[in-house]
N, C-alpha and C positions, 0 to 999 in steps of 0.2 A: 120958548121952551125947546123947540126941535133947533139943531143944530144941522146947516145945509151940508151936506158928503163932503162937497167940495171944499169947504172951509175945513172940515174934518182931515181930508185926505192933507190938506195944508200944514198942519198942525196934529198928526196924529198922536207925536209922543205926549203934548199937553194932555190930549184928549179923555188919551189911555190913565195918565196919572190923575184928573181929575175924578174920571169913573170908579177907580181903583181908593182914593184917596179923598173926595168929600160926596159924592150922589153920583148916580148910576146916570147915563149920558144920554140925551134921544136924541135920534139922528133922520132925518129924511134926504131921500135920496129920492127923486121922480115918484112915483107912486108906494114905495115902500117906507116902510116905518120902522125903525131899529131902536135898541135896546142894548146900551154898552153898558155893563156892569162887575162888578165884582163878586165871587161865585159865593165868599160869605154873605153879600147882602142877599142872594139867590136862595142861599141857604136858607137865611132866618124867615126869606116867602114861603116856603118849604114845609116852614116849623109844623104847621098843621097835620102835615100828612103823614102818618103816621104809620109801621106799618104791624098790622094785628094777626093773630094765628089761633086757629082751632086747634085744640092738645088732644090728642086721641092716645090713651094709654093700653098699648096692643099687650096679648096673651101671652106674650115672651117674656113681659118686661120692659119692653122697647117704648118709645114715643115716637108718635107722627104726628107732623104740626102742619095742618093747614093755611097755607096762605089767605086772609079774606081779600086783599086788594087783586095779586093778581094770582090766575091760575097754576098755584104750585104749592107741592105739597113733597116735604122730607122725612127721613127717619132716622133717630138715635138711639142709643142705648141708653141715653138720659136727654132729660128735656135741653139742658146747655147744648150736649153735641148737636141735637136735632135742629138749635136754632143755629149753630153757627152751619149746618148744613145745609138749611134754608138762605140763612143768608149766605154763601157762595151762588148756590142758586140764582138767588134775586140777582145778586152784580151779573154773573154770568147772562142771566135775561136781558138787565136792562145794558150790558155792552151789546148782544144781540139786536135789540129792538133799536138802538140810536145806531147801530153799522146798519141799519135797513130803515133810519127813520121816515121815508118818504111814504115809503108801504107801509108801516105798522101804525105811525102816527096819524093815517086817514080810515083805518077799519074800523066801523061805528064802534066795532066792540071794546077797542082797545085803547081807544081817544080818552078816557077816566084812567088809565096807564099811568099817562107821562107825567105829573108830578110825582110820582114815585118812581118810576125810573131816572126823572133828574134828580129827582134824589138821593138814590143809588147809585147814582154815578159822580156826583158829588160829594159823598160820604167815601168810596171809594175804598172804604176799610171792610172784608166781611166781620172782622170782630166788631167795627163799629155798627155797620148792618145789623151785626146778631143784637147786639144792646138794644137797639131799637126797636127790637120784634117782642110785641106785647102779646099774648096768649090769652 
């Protein structure tokens, strides 16, 4: 099942197009275990994680949407703008968190994060983001 590095490094253009084109590739190299794949099939691992919001409907007229997965929270003049304002939000978070994954991805708090930040950074769209914020 694991494919040696060095047979890898031999052959990487096959490697890359198998991964990409029939299953996602494992790879060992001395004590490390790798994962080539392609970011749709990463995606549809994903599918679950979903991300949900608290609606607060403020004395203005406004909406604030809570984030439940990670710590954030926006405001619009209607529910649409509020989510597509969270979702910049989110992308903004989760390019933050992966430019610093070394340190965010080992904070007990914040280890329940990362499939939603890859998935945020895989969607990569805040309108697609915003579609995805359920309320």
């Amino acid at each position: 099942m694991f494919l040696n590095a060095t047979d890898v490094r031999k052959d990487l253009s096959k490697v890359i197009d198998n991964a990409v084109r029939e299953k996602p590739q494992f790879i060992k190299r001395t004590r490390d275990h790798l994962l080539l794949s392609d970011l749709n099939f990463i995606n549809q691992i994903l599918e679950p994680y979903h991300f949900t919001a608290k609606k607060f409907p403020e004395e203005d007229g406004s909406v604030t949407l809570e984030l439940n997965e990670i710590d954030l929270a926006e405001n619009g003049r209607t529910e649409s703008e509020a989510k597509q304002n969270l979702a910049a939000s989110i992308l903004d978070y989760a390019k933050d968190f992966y430019d610093d994954f070394n340190y965010w991805s080992t904070a007990p708090n914040r280890k329940a994060q990362i499939p939603y930040v890859f998935r945020a950074l895989i969607l990569n769209n805040v309108e697609k983001i915003g579609d995805s914020i359920t309320c």
